[in-house]
C-alpha positions in Angstrom: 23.6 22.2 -4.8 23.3 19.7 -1.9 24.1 15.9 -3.5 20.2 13.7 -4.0 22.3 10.9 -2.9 23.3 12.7 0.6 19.0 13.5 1.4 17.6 11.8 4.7 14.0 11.5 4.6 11.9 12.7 7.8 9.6 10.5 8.3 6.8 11.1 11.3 5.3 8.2 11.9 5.2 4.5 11.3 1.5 4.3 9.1 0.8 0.6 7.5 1.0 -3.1 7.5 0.3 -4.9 4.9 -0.1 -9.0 5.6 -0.5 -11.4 3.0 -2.8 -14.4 4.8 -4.3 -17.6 3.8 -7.9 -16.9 4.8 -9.1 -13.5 4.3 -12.7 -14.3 6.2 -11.0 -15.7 9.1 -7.8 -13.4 9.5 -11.0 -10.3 9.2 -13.2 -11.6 11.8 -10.0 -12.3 14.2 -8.9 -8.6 13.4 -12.2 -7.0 13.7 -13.7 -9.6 16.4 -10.9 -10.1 18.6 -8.4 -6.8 17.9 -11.1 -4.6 17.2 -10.5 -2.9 14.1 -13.3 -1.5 11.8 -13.4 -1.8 8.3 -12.8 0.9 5.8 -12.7 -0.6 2.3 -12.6 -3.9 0.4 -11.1 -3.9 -2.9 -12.7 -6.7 -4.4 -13.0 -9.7 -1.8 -9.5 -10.0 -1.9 -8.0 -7.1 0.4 -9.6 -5.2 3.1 -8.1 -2.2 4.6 -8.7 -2.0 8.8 -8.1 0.9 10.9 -7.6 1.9 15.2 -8.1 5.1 14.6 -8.6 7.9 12.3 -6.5 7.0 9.3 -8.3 5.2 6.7 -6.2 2.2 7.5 -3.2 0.9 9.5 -3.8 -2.7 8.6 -4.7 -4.5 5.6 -5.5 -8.3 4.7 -4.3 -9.2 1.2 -5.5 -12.6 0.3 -2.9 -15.3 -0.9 -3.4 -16.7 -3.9 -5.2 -20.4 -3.8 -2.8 -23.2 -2.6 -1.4 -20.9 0.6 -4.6 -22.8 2.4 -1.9 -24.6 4.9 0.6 -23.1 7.3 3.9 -25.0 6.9 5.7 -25.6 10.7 7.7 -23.0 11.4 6.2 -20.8 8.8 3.7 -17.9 8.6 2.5 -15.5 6.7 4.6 -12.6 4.8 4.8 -8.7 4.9 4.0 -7.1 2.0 4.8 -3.8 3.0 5.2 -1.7 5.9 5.0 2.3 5.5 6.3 5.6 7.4 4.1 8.7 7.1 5.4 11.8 5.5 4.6 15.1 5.7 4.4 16.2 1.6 4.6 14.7 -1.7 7.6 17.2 -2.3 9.5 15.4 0.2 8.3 12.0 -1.1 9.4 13.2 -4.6 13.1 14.2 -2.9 12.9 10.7 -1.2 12.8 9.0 -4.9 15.5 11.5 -6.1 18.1 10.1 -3.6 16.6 6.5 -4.0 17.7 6.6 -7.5 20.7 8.1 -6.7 21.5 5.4 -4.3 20.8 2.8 -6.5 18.1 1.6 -4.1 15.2 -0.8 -6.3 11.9 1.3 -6.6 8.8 -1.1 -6.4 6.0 0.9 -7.6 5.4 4.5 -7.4 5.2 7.6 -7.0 1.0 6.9 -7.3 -2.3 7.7 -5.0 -4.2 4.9 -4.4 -7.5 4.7 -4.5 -8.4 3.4 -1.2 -7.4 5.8 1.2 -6.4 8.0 -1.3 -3.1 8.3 -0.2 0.1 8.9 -2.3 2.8 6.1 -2.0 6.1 5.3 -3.1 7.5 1.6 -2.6 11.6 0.3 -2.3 13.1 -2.8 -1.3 15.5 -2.4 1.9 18.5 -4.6 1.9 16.6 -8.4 2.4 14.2 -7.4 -0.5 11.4 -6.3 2.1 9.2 -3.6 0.9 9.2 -0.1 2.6 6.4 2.5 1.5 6.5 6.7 2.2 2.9 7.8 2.1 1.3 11.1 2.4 -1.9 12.7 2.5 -4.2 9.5 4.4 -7.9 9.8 4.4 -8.6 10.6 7.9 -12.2 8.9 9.3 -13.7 10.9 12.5 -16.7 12.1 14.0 -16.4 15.4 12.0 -15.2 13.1 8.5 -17.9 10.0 8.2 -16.8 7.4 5.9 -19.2 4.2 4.3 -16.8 1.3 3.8 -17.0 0.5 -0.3 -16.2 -2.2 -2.1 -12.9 -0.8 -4.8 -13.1 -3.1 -8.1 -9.5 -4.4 -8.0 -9.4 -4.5 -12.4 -9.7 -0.4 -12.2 -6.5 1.8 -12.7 -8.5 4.0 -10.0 -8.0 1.5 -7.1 -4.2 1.1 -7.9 -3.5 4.6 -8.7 -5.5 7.8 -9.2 -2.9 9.7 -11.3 -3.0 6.8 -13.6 0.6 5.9 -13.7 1.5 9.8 -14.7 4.4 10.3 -11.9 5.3 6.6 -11.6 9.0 5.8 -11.8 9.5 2.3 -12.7 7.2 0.0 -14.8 4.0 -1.0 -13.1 3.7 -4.4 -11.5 2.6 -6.8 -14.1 -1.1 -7.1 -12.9 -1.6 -3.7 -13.5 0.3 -3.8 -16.7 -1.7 -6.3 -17.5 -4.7 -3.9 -17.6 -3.6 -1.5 -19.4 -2.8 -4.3 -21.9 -6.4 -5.5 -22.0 -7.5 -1.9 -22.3 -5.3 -1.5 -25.2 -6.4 -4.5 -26.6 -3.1 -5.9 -26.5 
């Protein structure tokens, strides 16, 4: 039996970026105005998912809490993830075998979001930047049409579709916090 800790994932593709910024309105109008992305989803009015081409998204705008209204000199806004593309949730489950086996932090996951319905798993690389292995991308082309929606950002749905079932670490507190509520905790 081959060692988790000795797996190498086989990633195909770099997918996703994820930027936190300070003004979702403005950052979407540069992006869609001056880049020329087209919008796939909203999840509330504070994240919109973008795309080039025919996965749902490639970029997404995650609005910074109020008080990030100023850019400091010298400072701009953060990653909150970036993601590689593979090719099956077996191999993203063999990924999170040799994760743990490493003793590499697992953010959040395995899950399928709702937007994009894509599966994800989230880690921390060495500087505590997250890296995300997706599968399965909602693909948008002539032959698939897709109506940009609005995702309410308080349902399990949006975060993830399996409802926590495969996920290996607690959930992030905001979606803790749901289930909380909905246990009338």
């Amino acid at each position: 039996m081959t060692d988790p800790a000795s797996y190498r994932p086989r990633p195909t593709r770099l997918g996703h970026l994820v930027l936190k910024v300070r003004d979702i309105d403005r950052s979407l109008a540069f992006y869609t105005e001056v880049v020329g992305l087209e919008v796939s989803d909203w999840i509330d009015h504070n994240m919109v998912f973008l795309r080039a081409g025919t996965d749902h998204h490639d970029l997404a705008l995650l609005q910074l809490p109020p008080g990030h209204t100023d850019i400091p000199e010298g400072h701009y806004p953060a990653v909150e993830h970036f993601s590689y593309r593979l090719e099956t949730i077996a191999e993203m489950e063999a990924v999170a075998t040799m994760l743990v086996a490493r003793g590499i932090p697992i953010d959040r996951g395995i899950g399928k979001h709702g937007p994009g319905a894509n599966s994800f798993l989230v880690f921390r690389d060495p500087d505590g930047n997250n890296v995300e292995f997706y599968t399965d991308m909602t693909q948008i082309d002539a032959d698939h049409p897709y109506t940009a929606s609005v995702w309410d950002g308080k349902d399990l749905e949006t975060f993830d579709r399996w409802h926590l079932d495969r996920f290996l670490v607690p959930p992030p507190a905001r979606i803790q916090a749901l289930l909380d509520k909905d246990d009338g905790a």
